[in-house]
C-alpha positions in Angstrom: 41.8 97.3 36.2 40.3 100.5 35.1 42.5 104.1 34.7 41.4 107.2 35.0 42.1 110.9 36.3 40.2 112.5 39.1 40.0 116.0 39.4 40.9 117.5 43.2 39.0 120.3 44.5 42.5 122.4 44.3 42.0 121.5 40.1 45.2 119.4 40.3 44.5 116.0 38.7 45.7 112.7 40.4 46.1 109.6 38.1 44.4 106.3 39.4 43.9 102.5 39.1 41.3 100.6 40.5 41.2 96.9 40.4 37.1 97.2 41.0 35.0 94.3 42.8 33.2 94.4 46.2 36.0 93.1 48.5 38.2 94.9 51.2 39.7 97.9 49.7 43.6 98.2 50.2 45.2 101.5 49.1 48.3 100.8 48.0 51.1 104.1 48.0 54.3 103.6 45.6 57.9 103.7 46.3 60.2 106.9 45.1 60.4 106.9 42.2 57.4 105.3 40.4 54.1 105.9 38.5 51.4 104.6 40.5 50.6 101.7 38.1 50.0 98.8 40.1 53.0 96.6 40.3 52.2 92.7 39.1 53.5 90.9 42.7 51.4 93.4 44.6 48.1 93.6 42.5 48.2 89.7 42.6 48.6 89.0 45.6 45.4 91.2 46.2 43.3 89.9 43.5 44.1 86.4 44.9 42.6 87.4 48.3 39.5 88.8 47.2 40.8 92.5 47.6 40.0 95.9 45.6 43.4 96.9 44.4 43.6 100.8 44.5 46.6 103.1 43.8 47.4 106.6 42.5 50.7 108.6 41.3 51.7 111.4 44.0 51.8 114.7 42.0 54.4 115.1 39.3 54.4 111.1 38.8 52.9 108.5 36.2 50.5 111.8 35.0 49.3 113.2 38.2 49.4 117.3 38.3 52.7 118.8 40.1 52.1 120.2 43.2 55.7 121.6 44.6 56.0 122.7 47.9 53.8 119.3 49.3 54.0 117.6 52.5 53.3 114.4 53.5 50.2 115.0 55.3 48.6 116.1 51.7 48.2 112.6 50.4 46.3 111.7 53.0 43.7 115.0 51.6 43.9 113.7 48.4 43.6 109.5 49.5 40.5 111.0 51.2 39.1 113.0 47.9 39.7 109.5 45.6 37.6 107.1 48.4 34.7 109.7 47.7 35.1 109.4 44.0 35.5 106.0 44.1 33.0 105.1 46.3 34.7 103.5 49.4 34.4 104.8 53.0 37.1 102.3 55.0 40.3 101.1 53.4 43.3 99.7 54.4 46.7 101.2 53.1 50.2 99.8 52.6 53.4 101.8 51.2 56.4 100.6 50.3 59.7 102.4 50.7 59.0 106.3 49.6 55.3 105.2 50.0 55.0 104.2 53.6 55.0 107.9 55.2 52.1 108.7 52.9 50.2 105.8 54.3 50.8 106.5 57.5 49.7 110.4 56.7 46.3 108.4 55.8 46.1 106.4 59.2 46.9 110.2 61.2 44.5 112.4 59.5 41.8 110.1 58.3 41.1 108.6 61.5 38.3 105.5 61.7 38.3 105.5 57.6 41.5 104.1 58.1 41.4 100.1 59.9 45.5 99.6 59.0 48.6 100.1 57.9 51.6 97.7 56.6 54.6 99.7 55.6 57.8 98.3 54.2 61.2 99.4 54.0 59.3 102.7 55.2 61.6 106.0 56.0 60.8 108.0 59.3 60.3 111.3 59.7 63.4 113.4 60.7 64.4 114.0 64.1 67.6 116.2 65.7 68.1 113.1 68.1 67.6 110.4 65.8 70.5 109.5 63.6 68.4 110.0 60.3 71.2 109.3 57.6 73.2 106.7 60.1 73.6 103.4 57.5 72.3 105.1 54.2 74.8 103.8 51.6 74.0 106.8 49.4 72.4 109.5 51.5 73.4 112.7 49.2 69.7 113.2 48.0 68.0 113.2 51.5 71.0 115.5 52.7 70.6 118.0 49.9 66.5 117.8 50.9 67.0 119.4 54.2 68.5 122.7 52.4 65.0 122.5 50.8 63.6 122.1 47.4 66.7 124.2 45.3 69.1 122.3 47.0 67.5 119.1 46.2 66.5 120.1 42.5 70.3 121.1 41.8 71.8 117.7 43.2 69.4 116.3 41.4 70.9 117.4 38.2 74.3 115.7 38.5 72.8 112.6 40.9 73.8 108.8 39.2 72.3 105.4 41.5 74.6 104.0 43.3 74.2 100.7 42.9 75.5 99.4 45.8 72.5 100.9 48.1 71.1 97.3 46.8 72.2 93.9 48.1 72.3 90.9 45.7 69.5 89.8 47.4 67.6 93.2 46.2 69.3 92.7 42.7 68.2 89.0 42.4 64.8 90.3 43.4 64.5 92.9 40.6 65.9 90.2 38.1 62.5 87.9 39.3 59.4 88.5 41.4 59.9 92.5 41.4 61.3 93.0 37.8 57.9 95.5 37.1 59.1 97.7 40.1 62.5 97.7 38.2 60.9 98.8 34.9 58.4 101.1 36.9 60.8 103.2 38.5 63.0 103.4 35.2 59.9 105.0 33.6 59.3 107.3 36.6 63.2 108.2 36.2 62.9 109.2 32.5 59.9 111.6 33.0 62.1 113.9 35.4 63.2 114.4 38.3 60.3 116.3 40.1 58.3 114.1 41.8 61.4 112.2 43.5 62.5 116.1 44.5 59.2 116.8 45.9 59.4 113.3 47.9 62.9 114.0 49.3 61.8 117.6 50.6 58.9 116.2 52.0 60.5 113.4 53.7 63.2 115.7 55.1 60.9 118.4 56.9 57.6 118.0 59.2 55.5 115.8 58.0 52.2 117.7 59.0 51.2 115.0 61.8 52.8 112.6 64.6 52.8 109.5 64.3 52.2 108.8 68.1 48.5 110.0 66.8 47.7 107.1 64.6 45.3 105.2 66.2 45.0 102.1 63.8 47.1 99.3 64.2 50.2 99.5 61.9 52.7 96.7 60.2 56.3 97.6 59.8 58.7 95.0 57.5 62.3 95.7 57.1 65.4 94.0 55.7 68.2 94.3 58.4 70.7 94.8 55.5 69.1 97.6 53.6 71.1 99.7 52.4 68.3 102.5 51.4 66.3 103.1 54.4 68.5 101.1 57.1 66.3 99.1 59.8 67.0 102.1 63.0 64.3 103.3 60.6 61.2 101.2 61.5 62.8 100.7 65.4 62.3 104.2 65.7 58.4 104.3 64.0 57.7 101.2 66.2 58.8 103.2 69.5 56.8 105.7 68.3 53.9 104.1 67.1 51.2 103.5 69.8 49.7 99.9 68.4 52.6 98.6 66.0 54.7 95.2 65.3 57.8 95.1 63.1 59.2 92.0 61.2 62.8 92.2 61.2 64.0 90.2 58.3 67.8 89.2 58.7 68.9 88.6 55.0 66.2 91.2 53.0 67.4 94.7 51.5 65.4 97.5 50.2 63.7 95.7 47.8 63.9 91.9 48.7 61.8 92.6 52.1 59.0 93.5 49.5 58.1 89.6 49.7 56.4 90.1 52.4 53.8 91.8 50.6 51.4 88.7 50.4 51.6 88.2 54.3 51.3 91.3 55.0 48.0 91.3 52.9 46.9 88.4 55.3 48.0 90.2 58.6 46.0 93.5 57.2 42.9 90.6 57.0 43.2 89.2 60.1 44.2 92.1 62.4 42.1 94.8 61.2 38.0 95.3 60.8 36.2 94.9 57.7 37.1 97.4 55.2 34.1 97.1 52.9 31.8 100.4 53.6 
């Protein structure tokens, strides 16, 4: 695994890891909040199938330069500066949680250099008619993100976890397979509160695409008791979604669905064209 900062063409810097080898590349997009550093379940479960592990910190995480004011659509600008750095042209990506909008951002706007998508636990973008907040056990952040990014940055100075947004599946999951995520997202948590801010706002105004304009097929996985980003979630990206299925998991939260991760490696093999390029 190598680390290293590419510079952007706007002079930000973006911090990334990059597992190396010649097989499929799969782009992987962290949750809200982490670092980018690859998470142990995730990076061996791609190593073990022969895949090029890559990932990156969105701005104002794990090192990468702020950028305030960002919308989801910009990762997919930056995704596509990385690949040239890097030296890939096709890729598969896969977010999880805070993660998945940005690698759906890649499937919109990067068009055939994108051959899928698996996103899980994924939030979708905010509707009037769609009940956005409907089941979120602790919805105070995304509600102070649609009076944009003051009103998110001053909840943000008082704003404690509540810890019953997780299930004791979630928190026997984070005591076991996904205890790196746990110690991740602490480390995120200590370096400030900025990069979850900028998230939030972005989540809770346009995205800078549709999603009925992604073109490559797309995975959704969701727990049916998750507490974070509540399964009407990924019902409403799969009506939306023109070439999507969704694996509705009865007894996964927010973090326990992340299980899935190794099949969803296999259904990224199996359903989508060679990434190598």
């Amino acid at each position: 695994m190598t680390e290293r900062d590419v510079q952007l063409a706007d002079g930000r810097t973006v911090r990334v890891y990059d597992s190396g080898g010649e097989g499929e590349v799969v782009v992987w997009h962290h949750g809200s909040p982490q670092t980018g550093v690859p998470l142990a379940p995730v990076l061996e479960a791609a190593l073990a199938r022969g895949l090029r592990h890559v990932s990156y910190a969105r701005p104002s995480y794990g090192g990468s330069s702020p950028q305030p004011g960002r919308d989801v659509a910009g990762a997919a600008r930056d995704v596509e500066q990385l690949a040239d750095v890097l030296g890939f042209e096709r890729f598969a990506t896969l977010g999880a949680s805070g993660g998945g909008p940005h690698a759906l951002a890649c499937a919109a706007l990067l068009g055939t250099r994108v051959t899928g998508v698996v996103c899980i636990a994924t939030i979708a973008p905010y509707t009037e008619p769609f009940d956005w907040f409907a089941g979120m056990a602790a919805p105070g952040g995304l509600r102070a993100a649609r009076g944009g990014r003051d009103a998110r940055a001053a909840f943000a100075e008082t704003e404690v976890f509540d810890p019953d947004s997780f299930t004791a599946a979630d928190w026997a999951a984070l005591e076991a397979t996904w205890a790196t995520l746990g110690e991740d997202a602490m480390r995120a948590g200590q370096a400030g509160p900025d990069g979850l801010i900028d998230d939030d706002v972005a989540f809770a105004k346009p995205w800078g695409f549709e999603v009925a304009e992604i073109q490559a097929p797309v995975l959704l996985a969701q727990g049916l008791e998750d507490r974070v980003i509540p399964h009407t979630h990924a019902e409403h990206l799969l009506r939306a979604l023109p070439d999507a299925e969704l694996w509705l998991r009865r007894n996964d939260g927010h973090v326990s669905i992340l299980d899935t991760t190794p099949l969803a490696l296999d259904w990224l093999r199996e359903r989508c064209a060679p990434t190598v390029g």
